[in-house]
N, CA, C and O atoms as CSV, one atom per row, in Angstrom:
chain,resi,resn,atom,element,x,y,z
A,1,UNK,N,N,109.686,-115.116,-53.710
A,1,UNK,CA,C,108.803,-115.152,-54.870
A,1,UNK,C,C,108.709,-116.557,-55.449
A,1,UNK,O,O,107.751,-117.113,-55.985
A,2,UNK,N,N,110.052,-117.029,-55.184
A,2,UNK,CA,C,109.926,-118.360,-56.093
A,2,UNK,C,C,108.371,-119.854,-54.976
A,2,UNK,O,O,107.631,-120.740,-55.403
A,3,UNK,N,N,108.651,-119.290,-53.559
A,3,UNK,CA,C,107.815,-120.142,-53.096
A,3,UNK,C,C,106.372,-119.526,-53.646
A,3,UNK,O,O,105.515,-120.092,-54.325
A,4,UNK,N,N,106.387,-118.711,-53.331
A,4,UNK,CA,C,104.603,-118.201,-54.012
A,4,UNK,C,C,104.121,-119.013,-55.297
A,4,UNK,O,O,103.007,-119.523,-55.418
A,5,UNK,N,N,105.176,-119.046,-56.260
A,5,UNK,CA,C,105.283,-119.294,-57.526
A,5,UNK,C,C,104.715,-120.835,-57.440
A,5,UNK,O,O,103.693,-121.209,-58.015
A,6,UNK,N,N,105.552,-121.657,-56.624
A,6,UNK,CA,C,104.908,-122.667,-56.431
A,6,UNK,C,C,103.498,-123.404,-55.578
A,6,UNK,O,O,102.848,-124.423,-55.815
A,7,UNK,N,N,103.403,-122.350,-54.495
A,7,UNK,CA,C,102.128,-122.352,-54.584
A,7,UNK,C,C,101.401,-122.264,-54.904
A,7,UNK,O,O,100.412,-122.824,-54.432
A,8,UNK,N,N,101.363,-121.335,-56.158
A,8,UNK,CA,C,100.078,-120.860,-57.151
A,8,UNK,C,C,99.983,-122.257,-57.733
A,8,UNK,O,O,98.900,-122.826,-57.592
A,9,UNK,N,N,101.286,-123.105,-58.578
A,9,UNK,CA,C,101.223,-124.167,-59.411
A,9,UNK,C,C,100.654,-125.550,-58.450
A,9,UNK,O,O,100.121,-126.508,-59.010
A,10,UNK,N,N,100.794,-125.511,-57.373
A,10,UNK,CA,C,100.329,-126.651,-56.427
A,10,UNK,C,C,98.650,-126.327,-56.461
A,10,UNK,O,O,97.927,-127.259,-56.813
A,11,UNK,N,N,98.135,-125.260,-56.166
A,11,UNK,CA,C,96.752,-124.810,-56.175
A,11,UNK,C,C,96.219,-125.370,-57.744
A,11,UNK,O,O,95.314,-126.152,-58.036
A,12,UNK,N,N,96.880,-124.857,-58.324
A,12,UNK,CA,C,96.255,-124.996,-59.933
A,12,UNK,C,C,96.680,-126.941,-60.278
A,12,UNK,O,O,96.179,-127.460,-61.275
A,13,UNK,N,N,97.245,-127.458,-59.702
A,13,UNK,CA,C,97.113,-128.552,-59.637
A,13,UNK,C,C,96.479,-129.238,-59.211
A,13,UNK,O,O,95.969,-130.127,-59.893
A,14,UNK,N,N,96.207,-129.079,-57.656
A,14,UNK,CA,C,95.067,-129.302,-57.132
A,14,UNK,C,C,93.687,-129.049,-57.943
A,14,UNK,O,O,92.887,-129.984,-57.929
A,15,UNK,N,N,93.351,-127.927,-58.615
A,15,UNK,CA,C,92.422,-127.570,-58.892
A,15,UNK,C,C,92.282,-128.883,-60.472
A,15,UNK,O,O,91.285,-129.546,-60.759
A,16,UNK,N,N,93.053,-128.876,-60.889
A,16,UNK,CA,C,93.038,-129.260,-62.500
A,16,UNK,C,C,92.549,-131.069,-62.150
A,16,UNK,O,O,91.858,-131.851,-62.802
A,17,UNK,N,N,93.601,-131.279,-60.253
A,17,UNK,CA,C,93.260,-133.097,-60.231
A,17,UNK,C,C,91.394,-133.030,-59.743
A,17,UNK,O,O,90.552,-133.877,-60.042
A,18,UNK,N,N,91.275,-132.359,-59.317
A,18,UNK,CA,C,89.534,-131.813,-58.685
A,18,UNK,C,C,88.507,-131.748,-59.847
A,18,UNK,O,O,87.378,-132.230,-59.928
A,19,UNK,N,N,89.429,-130.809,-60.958
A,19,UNK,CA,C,88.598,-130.949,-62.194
A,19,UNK,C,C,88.557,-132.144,-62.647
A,19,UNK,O,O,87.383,-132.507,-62.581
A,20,UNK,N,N,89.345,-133.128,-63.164
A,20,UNK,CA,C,88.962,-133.979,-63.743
A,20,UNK,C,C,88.556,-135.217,-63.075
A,20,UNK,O,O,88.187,-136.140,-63.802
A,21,UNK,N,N,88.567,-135.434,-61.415
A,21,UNK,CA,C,87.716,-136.238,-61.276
A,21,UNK,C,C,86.289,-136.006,-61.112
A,21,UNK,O,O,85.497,-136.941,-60.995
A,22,UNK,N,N,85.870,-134.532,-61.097
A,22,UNK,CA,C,84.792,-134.463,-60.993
A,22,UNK,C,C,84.051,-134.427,-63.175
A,22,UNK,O,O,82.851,-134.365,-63.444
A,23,UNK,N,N,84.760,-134.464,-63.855
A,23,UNK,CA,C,84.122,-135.197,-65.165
A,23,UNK,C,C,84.335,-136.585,-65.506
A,23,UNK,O,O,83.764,-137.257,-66.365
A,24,UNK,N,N,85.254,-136.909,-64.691
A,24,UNK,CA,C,85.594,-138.000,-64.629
A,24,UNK,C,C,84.266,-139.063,-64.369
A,24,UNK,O,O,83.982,-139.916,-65.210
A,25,UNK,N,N,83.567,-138.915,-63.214
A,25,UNK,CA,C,82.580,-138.707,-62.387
A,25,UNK,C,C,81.646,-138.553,-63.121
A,25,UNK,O,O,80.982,-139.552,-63.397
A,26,UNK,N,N,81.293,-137.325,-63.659
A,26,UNK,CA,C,79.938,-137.057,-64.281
A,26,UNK,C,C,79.534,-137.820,-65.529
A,26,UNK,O,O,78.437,-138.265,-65.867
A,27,UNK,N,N,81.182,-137.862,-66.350
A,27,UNK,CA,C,80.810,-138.214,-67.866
A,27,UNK,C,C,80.889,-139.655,-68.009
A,27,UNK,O,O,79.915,-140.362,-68.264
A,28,UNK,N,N,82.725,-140.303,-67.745
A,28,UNK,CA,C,83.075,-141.560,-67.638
A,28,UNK,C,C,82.833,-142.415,-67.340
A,28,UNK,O,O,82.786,-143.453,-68.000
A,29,UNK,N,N,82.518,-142.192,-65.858
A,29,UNK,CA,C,81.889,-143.754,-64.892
A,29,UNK,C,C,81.239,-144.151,-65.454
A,29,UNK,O,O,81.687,-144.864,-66.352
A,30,UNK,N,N,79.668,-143.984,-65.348
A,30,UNK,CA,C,78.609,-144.719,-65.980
A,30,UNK,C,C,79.325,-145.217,-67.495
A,30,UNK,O,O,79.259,-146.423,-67.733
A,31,UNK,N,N,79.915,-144.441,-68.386
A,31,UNK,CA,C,79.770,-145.388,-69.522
A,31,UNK,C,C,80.698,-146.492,-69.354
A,31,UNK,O,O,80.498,-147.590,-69.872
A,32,UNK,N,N,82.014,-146.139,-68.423
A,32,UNK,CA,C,82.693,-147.532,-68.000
A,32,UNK,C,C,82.092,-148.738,-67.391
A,32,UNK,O,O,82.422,-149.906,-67.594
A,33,UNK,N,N,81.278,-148.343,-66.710
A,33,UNK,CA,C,80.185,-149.282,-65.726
A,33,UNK,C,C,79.031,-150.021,-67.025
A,33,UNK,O,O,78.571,-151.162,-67.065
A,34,UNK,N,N,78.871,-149.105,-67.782
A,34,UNK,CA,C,77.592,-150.053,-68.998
A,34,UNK,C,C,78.834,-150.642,-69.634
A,34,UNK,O,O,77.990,-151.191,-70.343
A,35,UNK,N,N,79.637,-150.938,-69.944
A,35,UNK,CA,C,80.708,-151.033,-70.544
A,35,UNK,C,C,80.914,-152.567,-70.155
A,35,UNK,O,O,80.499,-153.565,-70.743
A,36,UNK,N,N,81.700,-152.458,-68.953
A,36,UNK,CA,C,82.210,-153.619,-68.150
A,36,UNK,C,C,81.665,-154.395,-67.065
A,36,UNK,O,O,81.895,-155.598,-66.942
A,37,UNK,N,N,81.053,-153.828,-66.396
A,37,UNK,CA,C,79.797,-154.180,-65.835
A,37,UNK,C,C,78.123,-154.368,-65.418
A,37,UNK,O,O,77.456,-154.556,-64.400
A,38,UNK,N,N,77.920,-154.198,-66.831
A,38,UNK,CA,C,76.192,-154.339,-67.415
A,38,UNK,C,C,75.410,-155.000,-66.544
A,38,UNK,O,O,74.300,-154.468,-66.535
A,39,UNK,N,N,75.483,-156.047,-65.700
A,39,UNK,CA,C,74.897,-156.817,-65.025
A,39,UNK,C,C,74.705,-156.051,-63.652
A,39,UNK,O,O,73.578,-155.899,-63.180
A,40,UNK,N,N,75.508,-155.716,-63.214
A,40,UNK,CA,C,75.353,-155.280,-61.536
A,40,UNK,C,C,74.522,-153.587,-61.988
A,40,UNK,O,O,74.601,-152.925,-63.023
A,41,UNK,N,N,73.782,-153.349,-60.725
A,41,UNK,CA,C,73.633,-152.160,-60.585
A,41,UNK,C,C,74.409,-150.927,-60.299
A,41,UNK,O,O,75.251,-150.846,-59.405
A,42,UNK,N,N,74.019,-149.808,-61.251
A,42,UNK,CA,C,75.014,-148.613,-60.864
A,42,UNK,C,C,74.825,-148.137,-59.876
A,42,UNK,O,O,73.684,-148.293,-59.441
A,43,UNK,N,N,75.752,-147.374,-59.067
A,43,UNK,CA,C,75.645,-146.283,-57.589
A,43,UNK,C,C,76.410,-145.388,-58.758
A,43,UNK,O,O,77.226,-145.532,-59.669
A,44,UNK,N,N,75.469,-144.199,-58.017
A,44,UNK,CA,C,75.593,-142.698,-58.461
A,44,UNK,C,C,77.111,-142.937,-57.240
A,44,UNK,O,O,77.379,-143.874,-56.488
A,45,UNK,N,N,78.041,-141.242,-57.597
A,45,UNK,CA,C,79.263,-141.190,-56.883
A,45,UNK,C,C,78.870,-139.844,-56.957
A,45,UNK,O,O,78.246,-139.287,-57.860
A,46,UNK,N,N,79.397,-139.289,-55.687
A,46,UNK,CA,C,78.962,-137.606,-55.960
A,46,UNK,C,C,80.471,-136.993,-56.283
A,46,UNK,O,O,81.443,-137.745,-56.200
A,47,UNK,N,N,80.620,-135.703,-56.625
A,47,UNK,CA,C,81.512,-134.949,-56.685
A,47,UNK,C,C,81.739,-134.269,-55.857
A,47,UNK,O,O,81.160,-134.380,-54.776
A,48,UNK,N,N,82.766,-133.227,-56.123
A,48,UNK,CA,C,83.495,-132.284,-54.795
A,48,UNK,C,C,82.699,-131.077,-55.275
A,48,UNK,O,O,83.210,-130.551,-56.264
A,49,UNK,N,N,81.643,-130.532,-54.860
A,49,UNK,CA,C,81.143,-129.234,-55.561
A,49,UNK,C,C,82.067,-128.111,-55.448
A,49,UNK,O,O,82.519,-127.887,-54.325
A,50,UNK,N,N,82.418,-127.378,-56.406
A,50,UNK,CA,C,83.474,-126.172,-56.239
A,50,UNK,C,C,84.675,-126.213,-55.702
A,50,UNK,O,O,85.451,-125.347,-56.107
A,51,UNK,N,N,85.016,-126.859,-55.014
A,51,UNK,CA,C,86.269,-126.907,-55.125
A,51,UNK,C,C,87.639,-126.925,-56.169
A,51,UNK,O,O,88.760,-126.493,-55.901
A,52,UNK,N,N,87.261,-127.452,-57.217
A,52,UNK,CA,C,87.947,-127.529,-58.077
A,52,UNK,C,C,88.216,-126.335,-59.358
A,52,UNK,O,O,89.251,-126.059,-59.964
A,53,UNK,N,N,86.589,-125.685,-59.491
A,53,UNK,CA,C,86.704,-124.157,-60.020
A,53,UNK,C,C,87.419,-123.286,-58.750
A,53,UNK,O,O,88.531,-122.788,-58.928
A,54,UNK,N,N,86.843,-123.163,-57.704
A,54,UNK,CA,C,87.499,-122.201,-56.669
A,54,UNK,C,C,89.363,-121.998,-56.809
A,54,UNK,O,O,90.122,-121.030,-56.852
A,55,UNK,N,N,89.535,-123.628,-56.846
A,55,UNK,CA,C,90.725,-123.500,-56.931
A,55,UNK,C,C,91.614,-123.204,-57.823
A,55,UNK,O,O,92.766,-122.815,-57.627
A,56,UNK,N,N,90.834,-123.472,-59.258
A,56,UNK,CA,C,91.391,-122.764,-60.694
A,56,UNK,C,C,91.135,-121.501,-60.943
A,56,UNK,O,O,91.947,-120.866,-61.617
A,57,UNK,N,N,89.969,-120.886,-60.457
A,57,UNK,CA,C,90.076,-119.186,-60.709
A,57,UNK,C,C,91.101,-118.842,-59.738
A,57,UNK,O,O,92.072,-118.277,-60.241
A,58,UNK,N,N,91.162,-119.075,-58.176
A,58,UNK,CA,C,92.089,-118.082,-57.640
A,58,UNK,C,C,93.551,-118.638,-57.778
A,58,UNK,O,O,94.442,-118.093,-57.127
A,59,UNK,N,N,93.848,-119.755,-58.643
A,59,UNK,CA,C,95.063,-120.009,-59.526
A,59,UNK,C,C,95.264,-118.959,-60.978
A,59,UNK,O,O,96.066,-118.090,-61.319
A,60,UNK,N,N,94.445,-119.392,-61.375
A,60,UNK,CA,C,94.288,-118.157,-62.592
A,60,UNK,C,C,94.938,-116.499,-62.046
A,60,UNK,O,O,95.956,-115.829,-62.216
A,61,UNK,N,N,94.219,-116.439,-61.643
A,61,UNK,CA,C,93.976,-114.928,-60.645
A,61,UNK,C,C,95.423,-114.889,-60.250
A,61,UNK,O,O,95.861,-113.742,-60.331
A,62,UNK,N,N,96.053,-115.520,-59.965
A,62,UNK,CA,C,97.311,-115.459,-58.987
A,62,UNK,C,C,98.347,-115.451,-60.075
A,62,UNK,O,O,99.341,-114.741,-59.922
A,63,UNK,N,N,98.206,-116.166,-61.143
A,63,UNK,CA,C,99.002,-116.304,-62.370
A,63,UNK,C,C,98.413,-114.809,-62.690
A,63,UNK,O,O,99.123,-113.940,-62.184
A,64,UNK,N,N,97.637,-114.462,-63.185
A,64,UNK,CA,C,97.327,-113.127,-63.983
A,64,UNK,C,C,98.239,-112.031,-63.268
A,64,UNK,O,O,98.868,-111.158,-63.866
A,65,UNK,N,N,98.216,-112.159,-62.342
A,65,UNK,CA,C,98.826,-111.285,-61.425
A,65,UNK,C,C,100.561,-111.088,-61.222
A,65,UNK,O,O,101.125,-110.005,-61.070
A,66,UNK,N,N,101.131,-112.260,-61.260
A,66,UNK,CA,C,102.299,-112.161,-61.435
A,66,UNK,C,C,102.775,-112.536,-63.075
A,66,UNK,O,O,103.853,-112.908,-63.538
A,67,UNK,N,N,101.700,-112.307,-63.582
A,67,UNK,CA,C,102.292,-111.988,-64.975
A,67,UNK,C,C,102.573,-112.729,-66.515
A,67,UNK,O,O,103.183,-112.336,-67.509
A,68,UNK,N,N,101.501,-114.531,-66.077
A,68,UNK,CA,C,101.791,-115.293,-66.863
A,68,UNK,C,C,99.835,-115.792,-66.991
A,68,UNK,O,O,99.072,-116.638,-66.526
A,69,UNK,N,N,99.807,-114.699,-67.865
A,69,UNK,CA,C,98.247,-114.267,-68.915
A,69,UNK,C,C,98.213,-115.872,-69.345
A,69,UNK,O,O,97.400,-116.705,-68.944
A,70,UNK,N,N,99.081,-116.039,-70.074
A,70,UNK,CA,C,98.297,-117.290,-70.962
A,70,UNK,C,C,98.111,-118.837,-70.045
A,70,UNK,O,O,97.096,-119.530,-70.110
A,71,UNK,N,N,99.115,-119.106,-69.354
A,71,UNK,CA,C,98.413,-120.037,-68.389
A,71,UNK,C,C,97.051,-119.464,-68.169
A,71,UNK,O,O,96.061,-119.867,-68.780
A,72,UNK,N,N,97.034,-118.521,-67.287
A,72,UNK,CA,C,95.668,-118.371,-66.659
A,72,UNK,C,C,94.721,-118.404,-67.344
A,72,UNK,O,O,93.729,-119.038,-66.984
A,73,UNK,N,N,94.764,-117.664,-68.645
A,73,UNK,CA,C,93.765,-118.419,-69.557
A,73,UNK,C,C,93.103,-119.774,-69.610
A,73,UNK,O,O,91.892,-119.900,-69.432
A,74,UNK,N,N,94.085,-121.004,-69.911
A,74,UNK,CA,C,94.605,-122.108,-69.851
A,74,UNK,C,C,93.963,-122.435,-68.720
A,74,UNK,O,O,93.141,-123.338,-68.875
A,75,UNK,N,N,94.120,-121.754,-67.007
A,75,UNK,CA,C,93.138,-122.581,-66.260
A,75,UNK,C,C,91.648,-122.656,-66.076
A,75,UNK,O,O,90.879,-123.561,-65.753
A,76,UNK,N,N,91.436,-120.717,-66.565
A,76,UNK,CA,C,90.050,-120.692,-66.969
A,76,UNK,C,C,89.317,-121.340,-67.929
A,76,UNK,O,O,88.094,-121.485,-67.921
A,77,UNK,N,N,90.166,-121.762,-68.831
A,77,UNK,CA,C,89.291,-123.115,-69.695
A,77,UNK,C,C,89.217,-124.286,-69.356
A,77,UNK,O,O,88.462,-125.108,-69.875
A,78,UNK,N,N,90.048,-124.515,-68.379
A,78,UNK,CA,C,89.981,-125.964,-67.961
A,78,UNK,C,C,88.873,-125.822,-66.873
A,78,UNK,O,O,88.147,-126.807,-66.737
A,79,UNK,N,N,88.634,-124.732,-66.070
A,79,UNK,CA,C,87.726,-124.361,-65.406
A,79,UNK,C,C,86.210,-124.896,-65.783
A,79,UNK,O,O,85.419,-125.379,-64.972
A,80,UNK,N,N,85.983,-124.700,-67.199
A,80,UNK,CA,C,84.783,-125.322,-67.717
A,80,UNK,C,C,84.219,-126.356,-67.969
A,80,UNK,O,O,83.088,-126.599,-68.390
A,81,UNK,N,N,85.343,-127.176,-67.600
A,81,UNK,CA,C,85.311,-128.969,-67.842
A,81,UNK,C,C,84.736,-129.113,-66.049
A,81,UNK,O,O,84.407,-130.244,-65.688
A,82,UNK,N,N,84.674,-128.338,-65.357
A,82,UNK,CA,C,84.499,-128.814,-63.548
A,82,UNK,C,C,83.278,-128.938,-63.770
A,82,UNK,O,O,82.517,-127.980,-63.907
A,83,UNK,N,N,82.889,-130.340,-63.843
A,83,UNK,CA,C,81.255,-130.009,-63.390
A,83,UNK,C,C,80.562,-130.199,-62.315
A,83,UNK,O,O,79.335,-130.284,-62.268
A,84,UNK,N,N,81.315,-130.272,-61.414
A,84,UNK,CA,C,81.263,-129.733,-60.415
A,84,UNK,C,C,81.547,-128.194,-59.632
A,84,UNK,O,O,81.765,-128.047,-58.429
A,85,UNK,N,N,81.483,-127.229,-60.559
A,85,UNK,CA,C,81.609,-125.606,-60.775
A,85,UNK,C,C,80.077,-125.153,-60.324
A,85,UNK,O,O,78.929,-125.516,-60.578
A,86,UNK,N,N,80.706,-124.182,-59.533
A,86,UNK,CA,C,79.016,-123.223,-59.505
A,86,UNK,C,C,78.589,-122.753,-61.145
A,86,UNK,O,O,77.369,-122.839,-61.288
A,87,UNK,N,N,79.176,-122.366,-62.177
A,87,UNK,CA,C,78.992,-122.120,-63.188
A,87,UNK,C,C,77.937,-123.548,-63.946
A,87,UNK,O,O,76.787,-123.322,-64.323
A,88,UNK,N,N,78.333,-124.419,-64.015
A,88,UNK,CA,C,77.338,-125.621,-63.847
A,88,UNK,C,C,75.665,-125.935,-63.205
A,88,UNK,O,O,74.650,-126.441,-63.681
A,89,UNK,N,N,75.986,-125.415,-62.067
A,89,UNK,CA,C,74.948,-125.444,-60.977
A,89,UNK,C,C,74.070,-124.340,-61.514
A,89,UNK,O,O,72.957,-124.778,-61.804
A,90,UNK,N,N,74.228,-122.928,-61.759
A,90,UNK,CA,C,74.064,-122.193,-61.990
A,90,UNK,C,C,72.937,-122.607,-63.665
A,90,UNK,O,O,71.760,-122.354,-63.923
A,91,UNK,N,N,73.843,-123.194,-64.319
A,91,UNK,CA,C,72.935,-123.563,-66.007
A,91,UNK,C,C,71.918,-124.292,-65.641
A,91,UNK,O,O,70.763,-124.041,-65.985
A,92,UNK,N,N,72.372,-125.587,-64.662
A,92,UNK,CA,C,71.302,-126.272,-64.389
A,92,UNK,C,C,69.810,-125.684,-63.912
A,92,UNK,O,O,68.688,-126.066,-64.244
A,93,UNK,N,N,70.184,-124.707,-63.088
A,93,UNK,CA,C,69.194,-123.968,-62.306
A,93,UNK,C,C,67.644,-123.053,-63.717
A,93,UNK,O,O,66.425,-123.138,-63.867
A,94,UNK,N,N,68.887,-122.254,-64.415
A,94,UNK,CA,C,68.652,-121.730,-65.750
A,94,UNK,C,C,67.752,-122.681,-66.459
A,94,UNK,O,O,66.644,-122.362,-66.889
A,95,UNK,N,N,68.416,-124.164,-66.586
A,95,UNK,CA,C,67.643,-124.643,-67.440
A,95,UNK,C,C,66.109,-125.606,-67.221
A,95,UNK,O,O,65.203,-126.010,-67.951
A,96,UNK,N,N,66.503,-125.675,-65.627
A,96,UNK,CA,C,65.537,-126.091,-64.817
A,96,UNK,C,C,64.198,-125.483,-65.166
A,96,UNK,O,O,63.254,-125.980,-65.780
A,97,UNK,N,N,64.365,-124.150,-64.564
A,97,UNK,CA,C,63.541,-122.662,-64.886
A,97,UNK,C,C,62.815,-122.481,-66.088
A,97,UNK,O,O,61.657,-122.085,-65.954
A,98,UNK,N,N,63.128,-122.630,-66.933
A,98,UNK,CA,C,63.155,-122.623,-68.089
A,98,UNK,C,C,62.338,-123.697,-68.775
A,98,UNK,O,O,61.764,-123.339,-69.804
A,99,UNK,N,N,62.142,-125.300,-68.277
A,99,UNK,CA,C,61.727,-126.323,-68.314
A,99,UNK,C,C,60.571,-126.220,-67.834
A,99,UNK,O,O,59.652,-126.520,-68.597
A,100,UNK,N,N,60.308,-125.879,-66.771
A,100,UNK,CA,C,59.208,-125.446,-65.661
A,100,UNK,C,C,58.027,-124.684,-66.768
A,100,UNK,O,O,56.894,-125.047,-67.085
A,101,UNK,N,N,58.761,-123.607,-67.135
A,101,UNK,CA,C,57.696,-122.457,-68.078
A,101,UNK,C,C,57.040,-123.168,-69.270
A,101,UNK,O,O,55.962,-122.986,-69.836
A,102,UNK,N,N,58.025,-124.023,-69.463
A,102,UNK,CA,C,57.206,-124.883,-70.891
A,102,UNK,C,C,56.072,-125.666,-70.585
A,102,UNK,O,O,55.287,-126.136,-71.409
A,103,UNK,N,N,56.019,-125.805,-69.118
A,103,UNK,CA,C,54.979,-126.923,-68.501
A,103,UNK,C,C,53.803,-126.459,-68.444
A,103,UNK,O,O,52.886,-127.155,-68.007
């Protein structure tokens, strides 16, 4: 049990370092780049799509399961910072749609 245990926490680690380079990515760069390097041109950087939610729900999931609720909570909110999440992809799509009709 105790190895499982740590697998779940290696997954949810994984997942949490996935999450934050992918806001890292979305939010940070560019303003570090207008920041410190104003002169040169930006390159877009892509993200890891899903990987990083995938890996925090079935961390979550695995915590819920053996019995420690409030982490998993804890990863499902951190879950929302991935923006690189299908949950993301998904709004975008929504709001895309949505943009379109106003046209």
């Amino acid at each position: 049990m105790v190895i499982v245990k740590i697998a779940i926490w290696m997954l949810a680690g994984f997942g949490m370092l996935i999450t934050a380079m992918n806001s890292y990515l979305s939010f940070m760069r560019y303003r570090m780049h207008k920041l410190f390097r104003n002169d040169e041109p930006y390159r877009y950087a892509s993200t890891i799509p899903l990987l990083g939610s995938a890996s925090l729900w079935l961390a979550a999931y695995a915590l819920w399961w053996i019995g420690q609720k409030g982490y998993a909570i804890v990863l499902l909110i951190g879950s929302l910072f991935d923006t690189g999440g299908i949950h993301w992809a998904m709004l975008s799509l929504i709001l895309v749609a949505f943009s379109r009709k106003a046209d």
